[in-house]
GUTI-599258 format. One record per residue (C-alpha): z, y, x. Coordinates in steps of 0.1 Angstrom, whole numbers, plus 5000, padded with zeros to 4 digits. Layout:
ZYX;...
***
This chain:
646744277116;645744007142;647144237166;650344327147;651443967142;651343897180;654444137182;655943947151;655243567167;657943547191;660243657162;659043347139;662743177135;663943537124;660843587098;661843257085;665743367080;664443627062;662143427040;665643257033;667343467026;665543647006;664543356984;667943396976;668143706967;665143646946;666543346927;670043536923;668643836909;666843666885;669143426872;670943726860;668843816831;669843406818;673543476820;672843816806;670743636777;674043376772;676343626772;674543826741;673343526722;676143236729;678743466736;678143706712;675843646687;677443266689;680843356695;681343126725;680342826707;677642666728;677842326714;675742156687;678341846682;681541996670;684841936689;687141866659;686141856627;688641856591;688041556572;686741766541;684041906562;682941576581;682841456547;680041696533;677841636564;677841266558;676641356526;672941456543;673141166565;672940806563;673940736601;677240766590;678840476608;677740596645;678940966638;682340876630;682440606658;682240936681;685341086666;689040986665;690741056629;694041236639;696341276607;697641616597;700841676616;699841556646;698441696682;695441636700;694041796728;690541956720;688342196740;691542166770;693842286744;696642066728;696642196688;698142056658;696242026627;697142116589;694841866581;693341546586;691141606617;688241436636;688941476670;685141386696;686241096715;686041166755;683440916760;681141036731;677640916732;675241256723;674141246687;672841556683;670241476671;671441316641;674241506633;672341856638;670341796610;673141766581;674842096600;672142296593;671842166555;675342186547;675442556563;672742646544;674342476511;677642766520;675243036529;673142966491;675942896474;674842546467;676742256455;676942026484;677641726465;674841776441;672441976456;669041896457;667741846497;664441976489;665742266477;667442306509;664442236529;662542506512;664742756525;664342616563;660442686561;659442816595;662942806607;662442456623;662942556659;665942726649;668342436638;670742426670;671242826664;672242786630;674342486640;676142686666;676742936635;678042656614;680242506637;682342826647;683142786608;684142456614;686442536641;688542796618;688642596595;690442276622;692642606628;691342686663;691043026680;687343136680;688143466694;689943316724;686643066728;684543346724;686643586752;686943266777;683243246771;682643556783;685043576809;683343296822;679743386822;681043696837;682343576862;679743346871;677143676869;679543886898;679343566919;675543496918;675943876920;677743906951;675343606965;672643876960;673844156977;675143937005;671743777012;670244117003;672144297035;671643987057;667744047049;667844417056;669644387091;667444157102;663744267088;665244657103;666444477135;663444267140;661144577137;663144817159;663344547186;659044557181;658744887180;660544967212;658444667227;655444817214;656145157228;657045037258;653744877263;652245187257;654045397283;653145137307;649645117300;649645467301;651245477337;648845257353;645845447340;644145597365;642445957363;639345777349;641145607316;643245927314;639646147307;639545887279;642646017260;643946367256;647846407265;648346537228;646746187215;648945967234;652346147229;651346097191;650145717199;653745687214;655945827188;654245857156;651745577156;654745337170;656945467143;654345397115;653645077129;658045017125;657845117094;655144857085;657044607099;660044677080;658444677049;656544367056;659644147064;661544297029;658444357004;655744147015;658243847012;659943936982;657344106960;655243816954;657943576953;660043816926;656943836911;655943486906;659343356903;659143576871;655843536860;657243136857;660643276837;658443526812;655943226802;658943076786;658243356756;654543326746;654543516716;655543886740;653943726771;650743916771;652644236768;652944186802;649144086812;648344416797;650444646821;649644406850;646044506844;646344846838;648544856873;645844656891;643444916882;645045236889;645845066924;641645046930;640745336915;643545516941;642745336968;639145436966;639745796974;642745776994;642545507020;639645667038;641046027047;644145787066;642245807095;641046137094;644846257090;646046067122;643146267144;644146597125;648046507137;646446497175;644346807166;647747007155;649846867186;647046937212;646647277199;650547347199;650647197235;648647437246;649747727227;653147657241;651747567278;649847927280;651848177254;652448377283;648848407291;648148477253;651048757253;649948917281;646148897264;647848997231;645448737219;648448577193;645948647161;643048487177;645548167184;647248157151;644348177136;642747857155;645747677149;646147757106;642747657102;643147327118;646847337100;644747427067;642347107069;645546887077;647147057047;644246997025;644246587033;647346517033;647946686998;644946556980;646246176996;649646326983;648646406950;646446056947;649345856960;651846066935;649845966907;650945636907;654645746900;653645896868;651445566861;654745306871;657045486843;654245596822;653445136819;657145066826;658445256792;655345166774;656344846782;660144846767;658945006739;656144716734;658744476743;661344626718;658644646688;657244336693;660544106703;662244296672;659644116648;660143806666;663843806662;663043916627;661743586621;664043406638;661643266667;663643496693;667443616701;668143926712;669443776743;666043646748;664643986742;666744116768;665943876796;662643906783;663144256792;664244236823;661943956840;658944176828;660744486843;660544246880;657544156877;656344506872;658344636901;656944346922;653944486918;655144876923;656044726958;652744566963;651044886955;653445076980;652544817003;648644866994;648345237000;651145167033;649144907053;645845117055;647645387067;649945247094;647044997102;645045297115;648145397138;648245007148;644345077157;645445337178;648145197201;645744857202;643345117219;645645197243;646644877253;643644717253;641744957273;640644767306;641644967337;638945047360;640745047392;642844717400;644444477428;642144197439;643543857438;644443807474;645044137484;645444197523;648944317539;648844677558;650944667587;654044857588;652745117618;650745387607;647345347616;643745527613;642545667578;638345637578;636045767551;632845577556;630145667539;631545767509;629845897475;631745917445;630745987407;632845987376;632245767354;629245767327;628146097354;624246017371;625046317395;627446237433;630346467430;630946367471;627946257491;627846087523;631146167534;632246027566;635746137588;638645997604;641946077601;644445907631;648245897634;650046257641;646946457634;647146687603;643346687589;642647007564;639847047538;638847417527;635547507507;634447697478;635947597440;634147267432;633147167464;634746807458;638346907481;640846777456;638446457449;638646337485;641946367483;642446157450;640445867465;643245807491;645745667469;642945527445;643145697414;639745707415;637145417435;634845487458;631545457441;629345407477;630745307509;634145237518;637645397524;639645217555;643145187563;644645017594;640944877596;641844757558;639944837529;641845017505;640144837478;641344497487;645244597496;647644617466;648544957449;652344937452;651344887491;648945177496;651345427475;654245287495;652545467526;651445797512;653646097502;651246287474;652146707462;649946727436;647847067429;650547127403;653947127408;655146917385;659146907379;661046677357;664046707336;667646697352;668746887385;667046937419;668646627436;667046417406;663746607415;663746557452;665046187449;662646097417;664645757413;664545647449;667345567470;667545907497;670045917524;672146277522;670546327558;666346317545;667446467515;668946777535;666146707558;663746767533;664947067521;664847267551;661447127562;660347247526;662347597532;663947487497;668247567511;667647967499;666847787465;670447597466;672147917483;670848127454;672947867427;676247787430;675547427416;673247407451;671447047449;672946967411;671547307397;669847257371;665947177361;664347237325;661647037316;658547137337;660347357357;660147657336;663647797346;662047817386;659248047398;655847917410;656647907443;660347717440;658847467418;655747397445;658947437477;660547147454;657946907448;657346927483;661046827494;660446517472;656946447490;659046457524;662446317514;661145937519;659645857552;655845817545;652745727571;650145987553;651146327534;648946497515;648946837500;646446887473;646547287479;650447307475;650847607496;649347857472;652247997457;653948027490;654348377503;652948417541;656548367560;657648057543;654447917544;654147947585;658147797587;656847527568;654247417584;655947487621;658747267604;656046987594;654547007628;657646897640;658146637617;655146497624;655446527664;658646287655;657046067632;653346057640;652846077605;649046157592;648946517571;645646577547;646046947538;643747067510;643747467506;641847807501;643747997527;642447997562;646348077573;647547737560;645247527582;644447737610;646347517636;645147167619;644046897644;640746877621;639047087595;636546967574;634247207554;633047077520;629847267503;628747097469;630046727475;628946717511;630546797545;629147117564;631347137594;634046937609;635947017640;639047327651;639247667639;637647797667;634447527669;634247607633;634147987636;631447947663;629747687648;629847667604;628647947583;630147827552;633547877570;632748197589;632148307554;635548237540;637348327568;635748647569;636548707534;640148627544;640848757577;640149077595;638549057629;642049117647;643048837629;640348587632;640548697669;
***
């Protein structure tokens, strides 16, 4: 997580928008249940009376709730005594009484809590039928046992009787009521939704922006690995590092900037709102705890096969690489059982995870609805008795309701959230590897400058080892390589040819001894500098994407004249003859709509298209029938005549390099014979022995 939040940090002012606003989304959605609660209780079960100190009373009725009080005086100097036949304006409304009327003065001091009292006993004196003017209070108070916390409800009752009787419309009280509340409830509503959006664009924003950051990172860790850190990964790991891990890692993100902020603030904000009802309050301590423990009891068996999943997902994509890299090799074998078969047992094994995470994760689907209508049945059975007594409204049972049904979800999103994190924090594990991974080969801190001439290339003393190997793969190797001269390597597979040649532009170091250019160490000049002077066909011919011009130029700026330059140097014009699109023809990915040989004639054209001091040609003449290879190389000779440019040819045929300045022979890591083709042929058995298996004596001749 440590690693996670140091993509989050620079986004801090955008976390705290969020928090924002979705702090108000959390107090909007959860003041709705309250209006909900008003609407039902005060608006319906209340008619729209909300008041406990009656607007306008008639005379008559003032008169029998004096009786039950003996703060008669300061009631009545609260109230203005309007005769019948007149107007007064009460509750914003200008009505004329029948009858005498107290009207509540605008500047009314609150005296509910003495007037209240004789509400409730002269309501109760209508509702039993008693006489109010004899009735005895005791008798009264006996029938408001346990109904003491009740007194402003049955006010409220009492006083939309009072109301009819002043000749006021309760209906149109109760309908503005409504209208009102209503209104109020699509505001806060709209308030919710607004803030909602705002924290959705910027939480899905936020994590997009990281994600591409992240990936980035990735792919440029990746490019400066050198051959060493690349024997650490498989290409199959890091393409899923780069897309899947990255996109678990978004979606983490996401969910942490909208759950993680809202879930325990919803949650708490309700826990606060649901200990308002004690008496159904540990309705919802009982679901919490079931929840709680279904989430350990899952997590248990699930959260350790996470990892194993991610390494099956490289398994699956390093197997399909290669099936789809060689399935010409396994047609021609006919070997398509043998393959499927590899693949659906390590398919199989995926399957079998991921479905038994599936089915645990699944489980708590069932468990949410199986606790969320257990709970609105509880809530229903027990509420009812509590509205049964009078203790609780129904509106009350319905916010009640709903704040228990918020914090539930809270913690549904929590337990998302705690099967999510374990998972996507193995992917973040992953790419952390990546990036952290120290590179073995790098740029001293004063590097020195290589001059712009091209100079001598010297191998001295050189032994080299892979990495964590005890065994030289090169030993003692010592040549030199000067401007114009075209320097070859040939020896038996293994002999350490290709090796030399990756040394040169450093993707591997030197293990003993030194590598000179210019009289500079290549060890001690910057990268960018030493690749800037060398023009590298790989073993492989490796084409990109796009069209040959794209290929050739590989995002450098070419002039038409090197570009046409390299193409006939790399006999690549019968390629552009052959399309009518010529240099824009064309290029799938890897080349796989060229032959061998077009795709090796192409990667050579981009090796030549930019001016270079060394070439070298890891053994990229193979494919190359006889005639184009000899036009090629009279072609480079002349090239390098011009430019005095230094060649490093590796190869197995004897043809390629018969005319090079300097052969070296490799055996096993070391060199056996260095010198012409014809010093060589008098003088090295190693290469009398592959030129004899090569060339006939007329030819060797």
């Amino acid at each position: 997580m440590k690693y996670l939040f140091r993509y989050i940090k620079p986004y801090l002012l955008v976390v705290m928008l969020i928090f924002v606003f979705t702090f108000i989304q959390v107090q909007t959605e959860l003041a709705l249940p309250d209006y909900m609660a008003d609407i039902v209780t005060d608006g319906i079960q209340y008619a729209g009376i909300t008041e406990t100190i009656p607007s306008a009373i008639t005379a008559k009725d003032m008169n029998e709730i004096l009786l039950f009080t003996e703060d008669d005086e300061q009631i009545l100097n609260q109230y203005t005594l309007i005769k019948k036949g007149n107007k007064a304006i009460v509750n914003n409304k200008e009505v004329e009484f029948k009858d005498d009327v107290y009207v509540l003065a605008d500047n009314f001091e609150d005296i509910s809590s003495i007037i209240e009292t004789p509400i409730v006993y002269t309501y109760i004196c209508h509702q039993q039928n008693f006489d109010v003017n004899s009735v005895d209070v005791s008798s009264i108070e006996a029938s408001l046992v346990g109904l003491e916390d009740n007194y402003a409800s049955m006010a409220k009752l009492y006083i939309g009787q009072l109301y009819k009787n002043v000749g006021l419309n309760c209906e149109t009280i109760q309908t503005n009521y409504i209208l009102m509340a209503g209104l109020k409830m699509l505001g806060i509503a709209a308030i919710s939704v607004v803030a909602q959006l705002f924290t959705t664009y910027l939480a899905t924003k936020t994590a997009a922006k990281i994600a591409t950051k992240m990936r980035k990172e990735v792919f440029e860790k990746v490019e400066s690995f050198s051959s060493s850190e690349f024997s650490k990964f498989s290409t199959s790991s890091l393409i899923t590092r780069t897309g899947n891990d990255v996109t678990k890692a978004q979606q983490l993100i996401q969910m942490m900037l909208r759950m993680m902020l809202m879930a325990p603030m919803m949650g708490l904000t309700a826990v606060f709102k649901v200990s308002q009802y004690p008496g159904v309050s540990w309705l919802l301590i009982v679901a919490i705890c079931i929840i709680v423990s279904a989430m350990i009891v899952l997590a248990v068996f699930a959260v350790p096969k996470f990892e194993i999943i991610q390494k099956l997902v490289d398994k699956i994509n390093s197997i399909t690489r290669e099936y789809l890299d060689g399935m010409l090799v396994i047609r021609a074998f006919n070997s398509q059982k043998q393959e499927e078969e590899k693949f659906d047992e390590t398919n199989k094994e995926f399957r079998k995870i991921d479905r038994f995470v599936s089915h645990i994760m699944n489980i708590m689907g069932p468990v949410m609805t199986l606790v969320l209508n257990g709970l609105t049945v509880a809530i229903t059975w027990f509420a009812a008795k509590q509205i049964d007594m009078d203790v609780m409204s129904i509106g009350d049972m319905m916010a009640f309701s709903q704040y228990a049904m918020h914090v539930v979800m809270s913690f549904m999103f929590v337990t998302v959230m705690f099967f999510m994190i374990p998972r996507s924090l193995v992917s973040i594990r992953r790419i952390e590897e990546v990036i952290n991974t120290k590179n073995t080969i790098l740029d001293v801190d004063n590097p020195e400058t290589l001059p712009i001439e091209n100079g001598v290339l010297s191998f001295n003393n050189v032994t080299f080892r892979y990495p964590g190997a005890s065994e030289a793969v090169l030993e003692n190797i010592n040549f030199e390589a000067n401007p114009g001269e075209t320097v070859a390597f040939i020896g038996s597979t293994g002999s350490g040819k290709s090796t030399i040649i990756k040394l040169i532009p450093r993707l591997f170091d030197v293990s003993e001894g030194s590598i000179t250019y210019c009289g500079h160490d290549i060890r001690k000049v910057k990268q960018s500098d030493l690749h800037n002077k060398i023009g590298y066909a790989t073993q492989k011919a490796i084409l990109f994407t796009g069209d040959i011009k794209s290929n050739i130029e590989f995002g450098r700026q070419i002039s038409e004249q090197d570009l046409n330059e390299a193409i006939d140097i790399s006999q690549s014009r019968n390629i552009l003859e052959e399309n009518a699109e010529g240099v824009n023809t064309p290029i799938t990915q890897g080349g796989s709509n060229v032959s061998g040989g077009q795709k090796q004639r192409i990667s050579i054209a981009r090796t030549l298209a930019d001016k270079k001091n060394i070439y070298i040609f890891d053994d990229s003449f193979s494919a190359l029938d006889y005639a184009t290879d000899k036009k090629l190389r009279s072609e480079l000779n002349n090239l390098i005549s011009k430019t005095k440019s230094t060649v490093l040819i590796v190869a197995q045929r004897i043809s390629t390099i018969k005319n090079a300045d300097k052969i070296i022979v490799l055996d096993e890591g070391k060199i056996v014979g260095q010198g012409t083709y014809k010093e060589l042929l008098a003088n090295c058995n190693v290469y009398q022995q592959i030129a004899y298996s090569q060339l006939s004596k007329e030819e060797l001749a």
